[in-house]
C-alpha positions in Angstrom: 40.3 -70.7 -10.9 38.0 -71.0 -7.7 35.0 -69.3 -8.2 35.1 -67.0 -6.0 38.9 -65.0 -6.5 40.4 -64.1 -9.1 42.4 -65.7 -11.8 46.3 -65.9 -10.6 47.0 -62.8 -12.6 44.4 -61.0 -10.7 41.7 -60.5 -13.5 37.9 -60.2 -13.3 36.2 -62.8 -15.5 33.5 -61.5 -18.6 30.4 -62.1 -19.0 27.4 -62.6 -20.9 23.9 -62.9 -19.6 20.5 -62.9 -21.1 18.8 -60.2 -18.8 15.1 -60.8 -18.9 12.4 -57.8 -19.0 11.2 -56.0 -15.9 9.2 -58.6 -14.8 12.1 -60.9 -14.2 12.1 -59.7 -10.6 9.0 -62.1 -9.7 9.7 -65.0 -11.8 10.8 -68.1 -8.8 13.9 -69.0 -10.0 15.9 -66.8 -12.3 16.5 -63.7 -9.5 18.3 -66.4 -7.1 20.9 -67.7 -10.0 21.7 -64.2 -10.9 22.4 -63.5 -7.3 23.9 -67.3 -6.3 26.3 -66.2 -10.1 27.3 -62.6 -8.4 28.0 -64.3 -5.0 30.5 -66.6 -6.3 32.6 -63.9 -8.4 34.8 -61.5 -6.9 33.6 -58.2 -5.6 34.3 -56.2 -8.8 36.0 -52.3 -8.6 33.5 -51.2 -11.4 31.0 -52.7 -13.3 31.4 -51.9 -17.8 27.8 -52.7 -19.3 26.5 -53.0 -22.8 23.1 -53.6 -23.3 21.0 -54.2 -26.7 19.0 -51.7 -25.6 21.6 -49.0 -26.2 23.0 -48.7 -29.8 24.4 -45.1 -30.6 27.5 -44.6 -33.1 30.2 -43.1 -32.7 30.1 -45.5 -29.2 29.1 -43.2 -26.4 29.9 -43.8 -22.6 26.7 -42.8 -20.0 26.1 -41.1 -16.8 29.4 -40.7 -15.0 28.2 -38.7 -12.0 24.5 -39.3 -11.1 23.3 -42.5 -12.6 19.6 -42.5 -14.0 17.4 -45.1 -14.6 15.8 -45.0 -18.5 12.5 -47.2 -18.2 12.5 -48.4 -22.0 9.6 -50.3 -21.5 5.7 -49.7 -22.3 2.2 -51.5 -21.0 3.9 -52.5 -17.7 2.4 -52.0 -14.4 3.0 -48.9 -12.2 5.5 -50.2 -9.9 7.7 -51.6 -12.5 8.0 -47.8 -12.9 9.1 -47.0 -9.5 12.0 -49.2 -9.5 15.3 -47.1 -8.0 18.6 -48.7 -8.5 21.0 -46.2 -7.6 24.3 -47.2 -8.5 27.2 -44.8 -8.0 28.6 -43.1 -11.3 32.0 -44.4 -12.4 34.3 -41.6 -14.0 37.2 -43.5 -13.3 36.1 -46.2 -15.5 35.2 -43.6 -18.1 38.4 -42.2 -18.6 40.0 -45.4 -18.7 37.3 -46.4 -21.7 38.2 -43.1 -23.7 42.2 -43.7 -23.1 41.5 -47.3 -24.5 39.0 -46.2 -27.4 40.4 -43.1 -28.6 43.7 -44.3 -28.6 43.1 -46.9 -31.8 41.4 -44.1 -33.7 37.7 -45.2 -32.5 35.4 -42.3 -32.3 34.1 -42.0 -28.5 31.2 -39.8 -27.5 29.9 -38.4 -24.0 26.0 -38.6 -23.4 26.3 -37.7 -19.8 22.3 -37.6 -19.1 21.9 -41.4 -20.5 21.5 -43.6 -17.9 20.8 -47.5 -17.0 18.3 -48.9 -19.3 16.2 -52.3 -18.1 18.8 -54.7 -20.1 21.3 -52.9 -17.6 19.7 -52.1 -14.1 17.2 -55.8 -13.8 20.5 -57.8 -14.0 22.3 -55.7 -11.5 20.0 -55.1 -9.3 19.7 -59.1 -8.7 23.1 -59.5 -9.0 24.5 -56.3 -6.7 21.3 -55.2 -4.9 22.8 -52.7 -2.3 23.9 -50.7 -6.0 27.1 -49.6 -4.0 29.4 -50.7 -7.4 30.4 -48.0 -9.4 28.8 -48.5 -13.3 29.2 -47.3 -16.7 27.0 -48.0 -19.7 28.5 -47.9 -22.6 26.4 -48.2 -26.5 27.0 -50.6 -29.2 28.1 -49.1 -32.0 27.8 -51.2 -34.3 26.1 -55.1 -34.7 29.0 -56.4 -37.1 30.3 -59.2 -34.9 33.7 -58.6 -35.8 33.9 -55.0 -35.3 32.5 -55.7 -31.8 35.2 -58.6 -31.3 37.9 -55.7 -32.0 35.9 -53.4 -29.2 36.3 -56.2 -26.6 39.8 -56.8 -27.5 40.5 -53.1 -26.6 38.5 -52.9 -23.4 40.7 -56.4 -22.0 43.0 -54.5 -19.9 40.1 -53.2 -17.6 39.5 -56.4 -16.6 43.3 -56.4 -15.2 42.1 -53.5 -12.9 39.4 -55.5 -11.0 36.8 -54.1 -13.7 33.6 -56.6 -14.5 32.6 -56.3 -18.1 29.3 -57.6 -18.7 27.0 -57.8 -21.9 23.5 -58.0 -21.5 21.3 -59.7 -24.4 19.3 -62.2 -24.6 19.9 -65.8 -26.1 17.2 -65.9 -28.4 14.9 -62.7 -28.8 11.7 -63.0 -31.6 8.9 -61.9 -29.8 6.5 -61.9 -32.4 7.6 -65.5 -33.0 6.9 -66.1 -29.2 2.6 -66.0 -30.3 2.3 -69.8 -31.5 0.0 -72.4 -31.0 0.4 -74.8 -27.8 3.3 -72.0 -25.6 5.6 -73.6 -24.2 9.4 -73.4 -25.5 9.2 -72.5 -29.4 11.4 -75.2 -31.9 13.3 -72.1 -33.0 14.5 -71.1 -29.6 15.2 -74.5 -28.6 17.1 -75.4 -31.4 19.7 -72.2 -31.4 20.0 -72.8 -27.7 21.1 -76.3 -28.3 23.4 -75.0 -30.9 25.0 -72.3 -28.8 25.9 -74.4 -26.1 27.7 -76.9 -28.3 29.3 -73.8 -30.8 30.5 -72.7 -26.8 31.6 -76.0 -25.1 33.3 -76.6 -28.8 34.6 -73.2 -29.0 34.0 -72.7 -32.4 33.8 -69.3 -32.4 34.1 -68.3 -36.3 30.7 -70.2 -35.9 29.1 -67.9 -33.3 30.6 -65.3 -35.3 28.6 -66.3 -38.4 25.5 -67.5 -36.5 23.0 -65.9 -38.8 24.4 -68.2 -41.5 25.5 -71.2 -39.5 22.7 -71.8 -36.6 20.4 -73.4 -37.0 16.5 -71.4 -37.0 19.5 -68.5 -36.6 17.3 -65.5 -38.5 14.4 -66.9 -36.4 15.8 -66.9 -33.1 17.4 -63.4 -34.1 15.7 -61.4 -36.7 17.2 -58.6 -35.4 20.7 -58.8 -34.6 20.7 -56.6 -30.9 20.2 -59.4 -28.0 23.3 -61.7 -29.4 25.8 -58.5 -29.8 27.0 -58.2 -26.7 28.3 -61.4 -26.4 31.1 -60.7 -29.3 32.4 -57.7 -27.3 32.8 -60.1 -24.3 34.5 -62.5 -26.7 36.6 -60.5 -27.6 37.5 -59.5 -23.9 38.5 -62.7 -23.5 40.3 -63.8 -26.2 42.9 -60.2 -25.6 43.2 -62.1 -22.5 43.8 -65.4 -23.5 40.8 -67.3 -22.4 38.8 -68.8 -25.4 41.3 -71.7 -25.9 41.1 -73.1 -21.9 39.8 -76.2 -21.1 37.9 -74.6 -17.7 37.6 -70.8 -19.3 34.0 -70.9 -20.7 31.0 -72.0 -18.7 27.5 -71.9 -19.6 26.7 -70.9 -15.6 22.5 -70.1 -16.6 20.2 -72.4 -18.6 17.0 -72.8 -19.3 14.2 -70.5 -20.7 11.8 -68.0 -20.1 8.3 -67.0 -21.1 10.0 -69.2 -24.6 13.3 -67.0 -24.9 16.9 -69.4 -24.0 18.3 -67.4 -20.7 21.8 -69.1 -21.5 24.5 -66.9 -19.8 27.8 -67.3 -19.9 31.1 -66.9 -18.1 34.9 -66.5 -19.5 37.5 -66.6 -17.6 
């Protein structure tokens, strides 16, 4: 697949990405990969995010009209408060989501005054700056990988209708752990970095599944569960559409870390 169109059955690729904190708008480097990774995709009809900063059960779809911003953040200074990223609602894309949820028997809610918290709007606002793509967040519902795998498996067929699902997480995520002697990149984070990317270019994915059990530093690099979740609902995206078992399918297209945390972010399809 070039990088820039579409797969030969015209379907939008998934992804994963580790999406920073507001802050991630001054760092050097990270703002122009998110943008360079957006450039080379196709121009998506609609934009489906999860974020770890939105768990609500039963699973509840956002805005749909008017698209606020929630700044879930605290101790930051002023302007990161006065960001605007004003991205058209996407009712469309909602209705789809309910037709798609419902009809398996998943309980689907409407919280039509939640909208685009940081894990959602300081990716996209990098990645789509002029915020002229429609987007709906939707919640996790759950942090049971394979309940998560069975939610991506349902949403697939958006991705058939030009529709760019994207969870937004974190590779690693302990800040507490982050306050240790010397800074720099913590043994823990390195370590279940290094591990992903092999569990990924291996595709062993009943490992990533179980990484609490089977990574190494696993309940260090994730002592709560939140920042990895997302990426089993894009899994499972992927594998509806057949795109776990490809030799090309599953990139690793951001590396590196930041402020400590792995900013690994990842592309099927």
């Amino acid at each position: 697949m070039s990088a820039a169109t579409r797969s030969p059955q015209g379907r939008m690729p998934a992804l994963y990405l580790s999406h920073g904190a507001p802050p991630l708008a001054d760092d050097p480097v990270w703002p122009g990969e998110l943008a360079a990774w957006a450039a080379a995709l196709p121009r998506p009809k609609a934009i489906l995010m999860l974020s770890a900063h939105w768990e609500d059960a039963p699973l509840a779809l956002g805005a749909t009209e008017t698209v606020p911003l929630v700044y879930d953040f605290w101790g930051f200074p002023e302007h990161y408060y006065r960001v605007r990223y004003e991205a058209p609602g996407a009712p469309e894309l909602a209705a789809s989501v309910r037709k798609l949820l419902r009809a398996p028997g998943l309980p689907v809610q409407d919280v039509p005054d939640r909208g685009l918290d940081h894990g959602a709007y300081v990716p996209l606002a990098e990645m789509y700056p002029a915020a002229d793509i429609p987007v709906l967040q939707i919640s996790l519902p759950t942090l049971d990988p394979v309940r998560l795998l069975e939610i991506g498996r349902k949403l697939a067929p958006l991705r058939d209708e030009g529709v760019l699902i994207v969870g937004s997480g974190f590779f690693t995520h302990n800040l507490a752990a982050l306050r240790h002697p010397g800074g720099g990149v913590p043994s823990w984070s390195a370590e279940f970095d290094d591990w992903g990317r092999r569990a990924l270019q291996s595709r062993d994915w009943d490992a990533l599944l179980a990484f609490l059990d089977k990574a190494p530093a696993g309940r260090y690099a994730h002592p709560r569960t939140e920042h990895f979740a997302p990426l089993f609902v894009v899994m499972g995206a992927a594998e509806a559409g057949g795109e776990l078992d490809g030799p090309d399918s599953v990139r690793s297209v951001i590396e590196g870390f930041w402020m400590g945390l792995a900013k690994r972010s990842v592309q099927f399809g």
